[in-house]
N, C-alpha and C positions, 0 to 999 in steps of 0.2 A: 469717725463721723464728720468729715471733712464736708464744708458746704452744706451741714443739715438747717433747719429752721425745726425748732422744737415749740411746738402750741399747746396750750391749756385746751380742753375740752368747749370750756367756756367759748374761745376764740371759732370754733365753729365756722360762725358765717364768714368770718374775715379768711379763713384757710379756702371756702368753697372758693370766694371773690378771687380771692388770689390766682387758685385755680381756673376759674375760669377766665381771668385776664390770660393767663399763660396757653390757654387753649386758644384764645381770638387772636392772641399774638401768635402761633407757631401756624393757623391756618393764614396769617396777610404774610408768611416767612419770615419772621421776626423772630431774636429770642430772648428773653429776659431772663435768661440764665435761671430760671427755678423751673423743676420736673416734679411731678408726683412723687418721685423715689427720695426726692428730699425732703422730703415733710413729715414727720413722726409727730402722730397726735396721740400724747400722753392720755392717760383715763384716770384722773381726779376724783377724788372722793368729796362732797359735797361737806363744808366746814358748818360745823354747827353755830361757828356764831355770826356767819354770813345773812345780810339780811339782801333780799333779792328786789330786784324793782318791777322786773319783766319774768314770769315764768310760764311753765307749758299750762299750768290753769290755776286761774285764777282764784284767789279765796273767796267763800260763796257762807252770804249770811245764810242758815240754816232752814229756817221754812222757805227761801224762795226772796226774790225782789218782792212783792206784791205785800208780804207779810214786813219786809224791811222798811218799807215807804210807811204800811200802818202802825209801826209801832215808834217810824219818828212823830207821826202827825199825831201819837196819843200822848207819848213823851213829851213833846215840845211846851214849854211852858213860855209865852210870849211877853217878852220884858216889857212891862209898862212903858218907860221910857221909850222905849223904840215903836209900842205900837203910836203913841204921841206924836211922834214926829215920820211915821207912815215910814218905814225903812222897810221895806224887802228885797229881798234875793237871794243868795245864794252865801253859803258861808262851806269850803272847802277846807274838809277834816281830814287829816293825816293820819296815821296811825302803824301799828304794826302788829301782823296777823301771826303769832307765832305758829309751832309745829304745832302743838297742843289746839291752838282755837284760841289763846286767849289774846287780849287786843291789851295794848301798852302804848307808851308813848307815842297819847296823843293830844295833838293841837290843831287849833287853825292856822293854816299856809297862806288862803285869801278869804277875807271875811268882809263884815258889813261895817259891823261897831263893836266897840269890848262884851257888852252885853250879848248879842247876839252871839258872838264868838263862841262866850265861855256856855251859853249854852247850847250850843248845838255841840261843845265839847263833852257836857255832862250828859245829856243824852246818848252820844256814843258810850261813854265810860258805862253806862246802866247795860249795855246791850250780853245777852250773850257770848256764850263762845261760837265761832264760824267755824265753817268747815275749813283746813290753812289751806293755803295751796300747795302746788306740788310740782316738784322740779326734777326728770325723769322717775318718775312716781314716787319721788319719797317726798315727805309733807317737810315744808322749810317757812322760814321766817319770810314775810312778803309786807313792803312798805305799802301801803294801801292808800289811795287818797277816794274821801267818801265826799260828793255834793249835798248838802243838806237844804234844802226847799225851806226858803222861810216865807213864811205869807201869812199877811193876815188875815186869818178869815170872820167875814160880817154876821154874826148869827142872827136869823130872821128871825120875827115879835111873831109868836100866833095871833090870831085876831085883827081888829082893824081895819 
């Protein structure tokens, strides 16, 4: 196997690039010394305790986005302290979607204040299992990062 280049499945896009640098090179007559006949792309079996960042689809909270956003906005209990001093925005929850659906280490990556943080973190911890996602169709671990909506909202007086 003289002159092989031997790639993990995973490496994919880096063997097509390759590829195709070596095709835009051999059409201007150039050659960078790698052929298709060198290339043996092994087939990996997916390690279970790989956690993935990027997969073919995505983990998907179970009723839908629509039912996701209402059960942050019924969960959400709004820290005193922070509604006082008017803090909103966005507080970004990490987490990990195993194969199963169930969600694990999780925290805030960027948040507002400790308060805010830790509860947009208890909130997630309350949720469901999702549906995990899936990497050439079989369900794997997927690092998830979730935007949580903070806002305060005014509740109108009847009357008056």
């Amino acid at each position: 196997m003289k002159n092989c280049i031997q790639v993990n499945v995973k490496f994919t896009l880096l063997v097509i690039s390759l590829l195709s640098i070596q095709r835009i090179a051999a059409a201007q007559g150039m050659d960078i010394g790698v052929k298709e006949d060198d290339i043996i792309i092994e087939d990996v079996k997916l390690k279970g305790d790989e956690i993935f960042i990027v997969v073919e689809e995505n983990p998907k909270y179970p009723d839908g986005p629509e039912k996701l956003k209402e059960f942050i906005r019924n969960e959400f209990k709004y820290p005193k302290k922070s509604v006082k001093e008017k803090i909103e925005g966005k507080v970004y929850v990490e987490f990990i979607v195993h194969e199963d659906g169930r969600i694990t280490d999780i925290k805030a990556i960027k948040g507002l204040n400790k308060e805010l943080d830790a509860e947009a973190c208890r909130v997630v911890e309350k949720m469901q299992k999702w549906i995990p996602g899936r990497q050439r169709g079989i369900p794997v671990k997927v690092r998830f990062t979730l935007p949580v909506e903070c806002k305060i909202l005014v509740k109108k007086r009847n009357g008056g």
